[in-house]
Every structure is written in C-alpha cells, then in structure tokens.
Biotite code that builds the C-alpha atoms (Angstrom):
import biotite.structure as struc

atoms = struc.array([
    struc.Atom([-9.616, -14.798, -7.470], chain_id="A", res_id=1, res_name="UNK", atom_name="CA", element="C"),
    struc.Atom([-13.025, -12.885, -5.835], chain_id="A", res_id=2, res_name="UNK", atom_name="CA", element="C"),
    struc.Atom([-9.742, -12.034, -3.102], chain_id="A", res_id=3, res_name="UNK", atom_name="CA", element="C"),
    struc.Atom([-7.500, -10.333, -5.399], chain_id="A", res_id=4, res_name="UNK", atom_name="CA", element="C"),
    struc.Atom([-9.955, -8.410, -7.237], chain_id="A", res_id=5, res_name="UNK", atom_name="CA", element="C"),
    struc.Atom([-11.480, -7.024, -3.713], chain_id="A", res_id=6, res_name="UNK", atom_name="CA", element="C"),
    struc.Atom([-7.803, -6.572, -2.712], chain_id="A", res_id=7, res_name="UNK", atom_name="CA", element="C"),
    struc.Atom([-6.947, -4.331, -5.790], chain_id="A", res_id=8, res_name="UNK", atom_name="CA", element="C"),
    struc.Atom([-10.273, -2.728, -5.225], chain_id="A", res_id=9, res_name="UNK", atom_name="CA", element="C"),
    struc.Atom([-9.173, -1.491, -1.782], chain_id="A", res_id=10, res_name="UNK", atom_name="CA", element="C"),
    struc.Atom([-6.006, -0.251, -2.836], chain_id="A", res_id=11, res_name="UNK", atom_name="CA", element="C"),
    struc.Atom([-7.199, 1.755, -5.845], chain_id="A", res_id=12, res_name="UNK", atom_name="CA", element="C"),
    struc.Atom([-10.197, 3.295, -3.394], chain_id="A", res_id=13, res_name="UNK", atom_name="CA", element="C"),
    struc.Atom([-7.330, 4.061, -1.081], chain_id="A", res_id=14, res_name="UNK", atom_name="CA", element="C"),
    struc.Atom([-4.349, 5.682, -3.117], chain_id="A", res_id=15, res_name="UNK", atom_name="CA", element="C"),
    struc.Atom([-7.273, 7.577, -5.279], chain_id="A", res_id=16, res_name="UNK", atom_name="CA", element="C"),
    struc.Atom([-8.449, 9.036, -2.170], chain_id="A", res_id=17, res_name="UNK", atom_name="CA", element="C"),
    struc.Atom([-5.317, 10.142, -1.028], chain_id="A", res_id=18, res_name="UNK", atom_name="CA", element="C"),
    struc.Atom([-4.871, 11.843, -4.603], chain_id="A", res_id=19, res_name="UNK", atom_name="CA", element="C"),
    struc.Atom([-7.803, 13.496, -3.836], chain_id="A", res_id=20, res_name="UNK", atom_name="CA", element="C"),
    struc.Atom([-7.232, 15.062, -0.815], chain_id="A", res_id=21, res_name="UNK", atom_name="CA", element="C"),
    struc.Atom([-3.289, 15.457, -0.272], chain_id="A", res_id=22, res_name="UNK", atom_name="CA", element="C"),
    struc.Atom([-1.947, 15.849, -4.044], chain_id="A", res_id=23, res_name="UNK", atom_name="CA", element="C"),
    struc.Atom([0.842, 18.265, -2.872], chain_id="A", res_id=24, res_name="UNK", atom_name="CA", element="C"),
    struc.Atom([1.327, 15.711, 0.091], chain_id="A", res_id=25, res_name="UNK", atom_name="CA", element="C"),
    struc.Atom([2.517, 13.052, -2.277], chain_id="A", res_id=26, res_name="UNK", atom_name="CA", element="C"),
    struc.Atom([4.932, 15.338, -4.006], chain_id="A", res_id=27, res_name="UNK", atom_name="CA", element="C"),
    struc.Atom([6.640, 15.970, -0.626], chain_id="A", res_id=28, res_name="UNK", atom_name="CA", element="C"),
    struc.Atom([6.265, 12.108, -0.160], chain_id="A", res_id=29, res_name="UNK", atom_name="CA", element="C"),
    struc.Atom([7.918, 11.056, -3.452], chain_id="A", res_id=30, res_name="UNK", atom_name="CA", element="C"),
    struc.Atom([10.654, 13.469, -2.559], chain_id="A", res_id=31, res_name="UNK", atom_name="CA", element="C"),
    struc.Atom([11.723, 11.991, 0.535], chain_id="A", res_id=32, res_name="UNK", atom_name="CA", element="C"),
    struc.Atom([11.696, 8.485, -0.698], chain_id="A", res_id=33, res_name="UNK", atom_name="CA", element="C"),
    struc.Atom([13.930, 9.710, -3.163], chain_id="A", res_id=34, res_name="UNK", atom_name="CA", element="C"),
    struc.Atom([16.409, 10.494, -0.451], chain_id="A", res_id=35, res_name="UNK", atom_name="CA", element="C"),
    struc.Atom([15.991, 7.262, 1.023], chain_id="A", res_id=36, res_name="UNK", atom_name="CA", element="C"),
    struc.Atom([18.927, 4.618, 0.652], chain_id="A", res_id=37, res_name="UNK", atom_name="CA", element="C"),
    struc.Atom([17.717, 1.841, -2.113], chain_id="A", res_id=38, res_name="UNK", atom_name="CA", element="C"),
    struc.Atom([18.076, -0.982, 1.129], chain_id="A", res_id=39, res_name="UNK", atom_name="CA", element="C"),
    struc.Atom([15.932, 0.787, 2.777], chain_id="A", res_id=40, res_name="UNK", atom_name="CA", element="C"),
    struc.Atom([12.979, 1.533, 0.374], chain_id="A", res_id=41, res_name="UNK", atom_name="CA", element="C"),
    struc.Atom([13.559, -2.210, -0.394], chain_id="A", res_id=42, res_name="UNK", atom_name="CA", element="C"),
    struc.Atom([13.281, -2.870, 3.567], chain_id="A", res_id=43, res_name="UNK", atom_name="CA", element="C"),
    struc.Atom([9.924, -0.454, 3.380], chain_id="A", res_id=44, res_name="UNK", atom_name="CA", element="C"),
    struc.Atom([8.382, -2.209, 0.563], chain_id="A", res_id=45, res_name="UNK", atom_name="CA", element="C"),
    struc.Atom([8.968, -5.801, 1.794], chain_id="A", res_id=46, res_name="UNK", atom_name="CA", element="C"),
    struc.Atom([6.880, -4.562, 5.133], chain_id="A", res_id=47, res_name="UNK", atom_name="CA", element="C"),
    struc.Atom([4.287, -3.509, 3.232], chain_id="A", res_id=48, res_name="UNK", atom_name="CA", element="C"),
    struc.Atom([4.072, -6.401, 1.202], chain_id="A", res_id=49, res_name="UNK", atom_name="CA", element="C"),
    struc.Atom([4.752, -8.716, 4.295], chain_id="A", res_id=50, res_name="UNK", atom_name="CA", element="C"),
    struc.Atom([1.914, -6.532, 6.126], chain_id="A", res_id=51, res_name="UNK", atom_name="CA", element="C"),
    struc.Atom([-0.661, -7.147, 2.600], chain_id="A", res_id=52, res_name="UNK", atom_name="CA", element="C"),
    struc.Atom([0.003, -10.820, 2.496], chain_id="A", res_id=53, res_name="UNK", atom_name="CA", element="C"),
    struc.Atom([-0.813, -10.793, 6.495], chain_id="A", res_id=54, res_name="UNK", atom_name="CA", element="C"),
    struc.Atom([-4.433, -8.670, 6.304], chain_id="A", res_id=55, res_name="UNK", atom_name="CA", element="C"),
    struc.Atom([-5.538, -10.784, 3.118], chain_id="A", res_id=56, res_name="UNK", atom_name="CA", element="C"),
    struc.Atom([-4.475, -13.939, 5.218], chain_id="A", res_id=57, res_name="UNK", atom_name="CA", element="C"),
    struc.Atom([-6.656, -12.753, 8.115], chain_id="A", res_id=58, res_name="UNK", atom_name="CA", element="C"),
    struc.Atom([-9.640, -11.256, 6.090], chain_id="A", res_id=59, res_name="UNK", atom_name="CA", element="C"),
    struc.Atom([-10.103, -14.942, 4.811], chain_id="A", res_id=60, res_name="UNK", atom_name="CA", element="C"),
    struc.Atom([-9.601, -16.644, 8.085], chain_id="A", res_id=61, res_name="UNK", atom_name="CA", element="C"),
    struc.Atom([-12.464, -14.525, 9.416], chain_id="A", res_id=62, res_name="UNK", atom_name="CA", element="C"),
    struc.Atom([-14.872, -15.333, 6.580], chain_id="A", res_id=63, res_name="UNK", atom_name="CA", element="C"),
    struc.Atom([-14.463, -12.237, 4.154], chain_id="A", res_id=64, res_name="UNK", atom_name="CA", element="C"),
])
C-alpha cells in the first residue's frame, strides 16, 4: 500500500510540475494526441503503463 501511495505521489509531483512550467506546452500536447489514431494512443498508453508496472517492480527489488 506504502508503494502505491509513493507511486501516486510521484506522479502528481511530476504532472503538477509540468503544469507549472509548460501550461501552453500541454495544450499543443493534447492537440496532437487528438490527431493520433485511437490504436495508437492505446499502443502509447499500454507502454506507459507496461513501463510504470516495470520501475515500481524495480524500486522494490532494490529496497525502496
């Protein structure tokens, strides 16, 4: 549970910091994922999930 928590932690300190500094950034962002085939945002966001479930897998191996 302590791993979650620390995990949504992360990703809130990360997406609010790109808010912070690059709020026009994400409009441009949002605009070209809009573009994108639906397949391929899927294909995107299974990476990124893939890529989540492998960090959290190796923070815990190495004691975190």
């Amino acid at each position: 549970m302590s791993t979650l928590v620390l995990a949504l932690g992360l990703v809130l300190c990360i997406e609010g910091l790109v808010f912070a500094l690059a709020p026009s950034r994400i409009e441009d962002l949002l605009r070209s994922l809009a573009e994108l085939p639906v397949e391929t945002r899927r294909a995107i966001g299974l990476a990124a999930l893939a890529a989540g479930v492998l960090l959290v897998w190796l923070a815990r191996q190495l004691g975190a």
